[in-house]
ZADO-1210 file (C-alpha; in nm, 4 decimals, padded with zeros to 6 digits):
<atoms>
<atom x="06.2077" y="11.9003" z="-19.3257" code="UNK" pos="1"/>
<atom x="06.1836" y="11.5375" z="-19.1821" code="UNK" pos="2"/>
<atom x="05.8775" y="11.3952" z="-19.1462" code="UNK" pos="3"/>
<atom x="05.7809" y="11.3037" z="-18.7899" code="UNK" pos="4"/>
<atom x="05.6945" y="10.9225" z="-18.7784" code="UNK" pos="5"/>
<atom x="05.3859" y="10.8826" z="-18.4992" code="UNK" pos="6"/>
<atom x="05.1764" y="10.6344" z="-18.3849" code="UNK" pos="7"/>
<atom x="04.8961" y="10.5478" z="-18.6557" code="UNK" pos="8"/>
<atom x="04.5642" y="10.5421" z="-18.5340" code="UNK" pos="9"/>
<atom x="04.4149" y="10.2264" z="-18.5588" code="UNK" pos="10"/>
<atom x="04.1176" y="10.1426" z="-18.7617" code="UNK" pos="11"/>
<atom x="03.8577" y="09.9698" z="-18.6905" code="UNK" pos="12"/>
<atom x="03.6922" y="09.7769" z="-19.0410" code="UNK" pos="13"/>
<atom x="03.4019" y="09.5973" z="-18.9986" code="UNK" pos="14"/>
<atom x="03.4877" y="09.2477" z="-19.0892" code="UNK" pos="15"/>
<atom x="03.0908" y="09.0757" z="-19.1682" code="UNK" pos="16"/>
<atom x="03.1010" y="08.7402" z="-19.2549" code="UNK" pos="17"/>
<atom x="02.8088" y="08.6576" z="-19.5056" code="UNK" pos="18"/>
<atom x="02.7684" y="08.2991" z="-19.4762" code="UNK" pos="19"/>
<atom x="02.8688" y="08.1019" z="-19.8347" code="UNK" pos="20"/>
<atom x="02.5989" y="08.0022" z="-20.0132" code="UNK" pos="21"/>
<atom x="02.5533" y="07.6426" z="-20.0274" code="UNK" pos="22"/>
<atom x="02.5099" y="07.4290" z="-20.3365" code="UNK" pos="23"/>
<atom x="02.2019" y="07.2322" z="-20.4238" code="UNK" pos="24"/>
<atom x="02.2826" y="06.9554" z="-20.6182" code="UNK" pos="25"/>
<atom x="02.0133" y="06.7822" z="-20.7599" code="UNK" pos="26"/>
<atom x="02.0026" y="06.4157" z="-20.8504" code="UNK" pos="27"/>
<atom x="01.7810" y="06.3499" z="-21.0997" code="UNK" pos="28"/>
<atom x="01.6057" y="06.0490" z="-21.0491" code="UNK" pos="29"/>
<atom x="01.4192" y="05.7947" z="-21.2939" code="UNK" pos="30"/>
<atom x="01.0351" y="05.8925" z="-21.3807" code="UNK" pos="31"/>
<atom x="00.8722" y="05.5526" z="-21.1698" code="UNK" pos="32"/>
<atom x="00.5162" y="05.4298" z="-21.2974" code="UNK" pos="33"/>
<atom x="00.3596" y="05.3363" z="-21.0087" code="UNK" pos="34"/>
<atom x="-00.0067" y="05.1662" z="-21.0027" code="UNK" pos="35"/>
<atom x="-00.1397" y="05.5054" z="-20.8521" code="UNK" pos="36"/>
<atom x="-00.0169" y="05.6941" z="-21.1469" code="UNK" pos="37"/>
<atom x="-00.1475" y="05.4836" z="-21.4308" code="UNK" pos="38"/>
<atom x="-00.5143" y="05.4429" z="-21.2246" code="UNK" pos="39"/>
<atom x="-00.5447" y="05.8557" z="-21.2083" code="UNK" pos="40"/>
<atom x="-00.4429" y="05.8705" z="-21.5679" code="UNK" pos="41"/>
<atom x="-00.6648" y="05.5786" z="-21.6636" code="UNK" pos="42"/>
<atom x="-00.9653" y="05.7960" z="-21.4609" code="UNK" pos="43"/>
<atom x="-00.9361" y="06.0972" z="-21.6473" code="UNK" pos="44"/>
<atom x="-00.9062" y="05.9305" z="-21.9876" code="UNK" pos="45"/>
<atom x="-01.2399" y="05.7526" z="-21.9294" code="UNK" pos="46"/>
<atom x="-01.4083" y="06.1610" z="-21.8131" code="UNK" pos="47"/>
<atom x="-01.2060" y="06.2725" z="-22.0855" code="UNK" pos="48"/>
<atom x="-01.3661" y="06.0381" z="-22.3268" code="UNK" pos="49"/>
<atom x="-01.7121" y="06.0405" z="-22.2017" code="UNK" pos="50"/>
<atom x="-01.7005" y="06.4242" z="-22.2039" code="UNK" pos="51"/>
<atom x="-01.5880" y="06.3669" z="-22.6059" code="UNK" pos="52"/>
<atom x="-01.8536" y="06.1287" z="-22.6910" code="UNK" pos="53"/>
<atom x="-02.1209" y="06.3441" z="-22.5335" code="UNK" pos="54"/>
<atom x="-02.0155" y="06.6423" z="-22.7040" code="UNK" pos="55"/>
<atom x="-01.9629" y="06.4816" z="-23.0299" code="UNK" pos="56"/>
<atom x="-02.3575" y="06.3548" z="-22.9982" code="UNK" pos="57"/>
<atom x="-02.4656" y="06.6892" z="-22.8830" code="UNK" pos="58"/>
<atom x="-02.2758" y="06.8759" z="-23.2159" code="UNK" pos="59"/>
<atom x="-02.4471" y="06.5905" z="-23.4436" code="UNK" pos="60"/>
<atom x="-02.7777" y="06.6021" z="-23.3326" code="UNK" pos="61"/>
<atom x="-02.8704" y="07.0081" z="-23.2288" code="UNK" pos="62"/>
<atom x="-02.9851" y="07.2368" z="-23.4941" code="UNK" pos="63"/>
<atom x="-02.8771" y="07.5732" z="-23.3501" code="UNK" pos="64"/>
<atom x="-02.5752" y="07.6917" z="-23.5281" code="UNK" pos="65"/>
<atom x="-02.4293" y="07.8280" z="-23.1672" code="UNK" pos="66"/>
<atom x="-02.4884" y="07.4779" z="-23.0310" code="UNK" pos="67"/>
<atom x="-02.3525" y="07.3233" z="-23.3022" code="UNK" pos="68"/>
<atom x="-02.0159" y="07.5979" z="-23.2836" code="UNK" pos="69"/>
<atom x="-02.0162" y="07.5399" z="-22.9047" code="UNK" pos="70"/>
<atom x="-02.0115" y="07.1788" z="-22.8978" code="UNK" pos="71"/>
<atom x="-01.7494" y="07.0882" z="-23.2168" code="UNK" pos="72"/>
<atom x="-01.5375" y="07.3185" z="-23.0458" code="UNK" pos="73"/>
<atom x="-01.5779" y="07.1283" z="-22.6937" code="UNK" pos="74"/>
<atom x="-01.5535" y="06.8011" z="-22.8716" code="UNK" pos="75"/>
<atom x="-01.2373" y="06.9276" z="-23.0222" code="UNK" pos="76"/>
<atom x="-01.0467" y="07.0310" z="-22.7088" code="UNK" pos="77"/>
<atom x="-01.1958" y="06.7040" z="-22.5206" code="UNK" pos="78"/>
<atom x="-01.0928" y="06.4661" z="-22.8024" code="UNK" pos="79"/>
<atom x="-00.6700" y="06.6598" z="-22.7759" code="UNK" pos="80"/>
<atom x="-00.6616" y="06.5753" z="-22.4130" code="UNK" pos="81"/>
<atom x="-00.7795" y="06.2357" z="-22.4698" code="UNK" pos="82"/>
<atom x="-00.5008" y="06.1989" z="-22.7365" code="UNK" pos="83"/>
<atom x="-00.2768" y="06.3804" z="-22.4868" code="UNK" pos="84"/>
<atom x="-00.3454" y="06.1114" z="-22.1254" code="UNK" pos="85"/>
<atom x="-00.3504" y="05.8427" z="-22.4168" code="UNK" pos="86"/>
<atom x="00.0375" y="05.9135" z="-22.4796" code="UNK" pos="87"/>
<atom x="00.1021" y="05.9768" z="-22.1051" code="UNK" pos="88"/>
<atom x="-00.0442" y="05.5888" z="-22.0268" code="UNK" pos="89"/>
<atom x="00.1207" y="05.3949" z="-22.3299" code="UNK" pos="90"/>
<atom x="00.4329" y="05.6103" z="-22.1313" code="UNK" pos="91"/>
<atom x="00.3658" y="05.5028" z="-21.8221" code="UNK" pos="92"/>
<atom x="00.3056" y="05.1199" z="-21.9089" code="UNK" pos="93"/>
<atom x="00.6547" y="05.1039" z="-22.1557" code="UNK" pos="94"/>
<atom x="00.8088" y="05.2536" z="-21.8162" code="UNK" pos="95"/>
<atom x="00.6350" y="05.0055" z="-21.5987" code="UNK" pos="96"/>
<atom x="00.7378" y="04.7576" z="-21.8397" code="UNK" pos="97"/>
<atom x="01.1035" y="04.8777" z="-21.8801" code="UNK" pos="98"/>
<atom x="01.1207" y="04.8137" z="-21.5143" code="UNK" pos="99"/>
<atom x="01.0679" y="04.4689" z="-21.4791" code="UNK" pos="100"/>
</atoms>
């Protein structure tokens, strides 16, 4: 038997372009001190320590044990993010520095 050679039917594929997904490069640029930066920090350190002496008064001078709890504790967490923006300024000002 020979095999009868006809026309082959032509197929349609769906061709779908997806468009290519583009690369972000990202530079990364220097931290900058600016004056802006080092006045906000400089705001919240002075809150940050008022809020720490007041608290440290408060847990010296109540007599209620759940005053006295509350207020340590407060003085505690206020006194770590006073130590915390202290870092972030002396950062700031070696960066300011560094720049000139």
């Amino acid at each position: 038997m020979v095999k009868k050679r006809g026309k082959k039917r032509a197929t349609s594929k769906r061709v779908t372009r997806r468009p290519k997904a583009r690369r972000v490069v990202r530079t990364s640029t220097p931290v900058r001190s600016s004056h802006r930066k080092i006045n906000i920090v400089l705001k919240n350190l002075i809150l940050f320590a008022v809020l720490f002496i007041i608290c440290f008064i408060l847990f010296n001078v109540l007599t209620s044990e759940m005053y006295v709890n509350l207020f340590m504790l407060l003085s505690i967490v206020f006194g770590f993010i006073g130590i915390a923006l202290i870092i972030v300024l002396l950062v700031l000002i070696i960066l300011k520095i560094m720049k000139k």
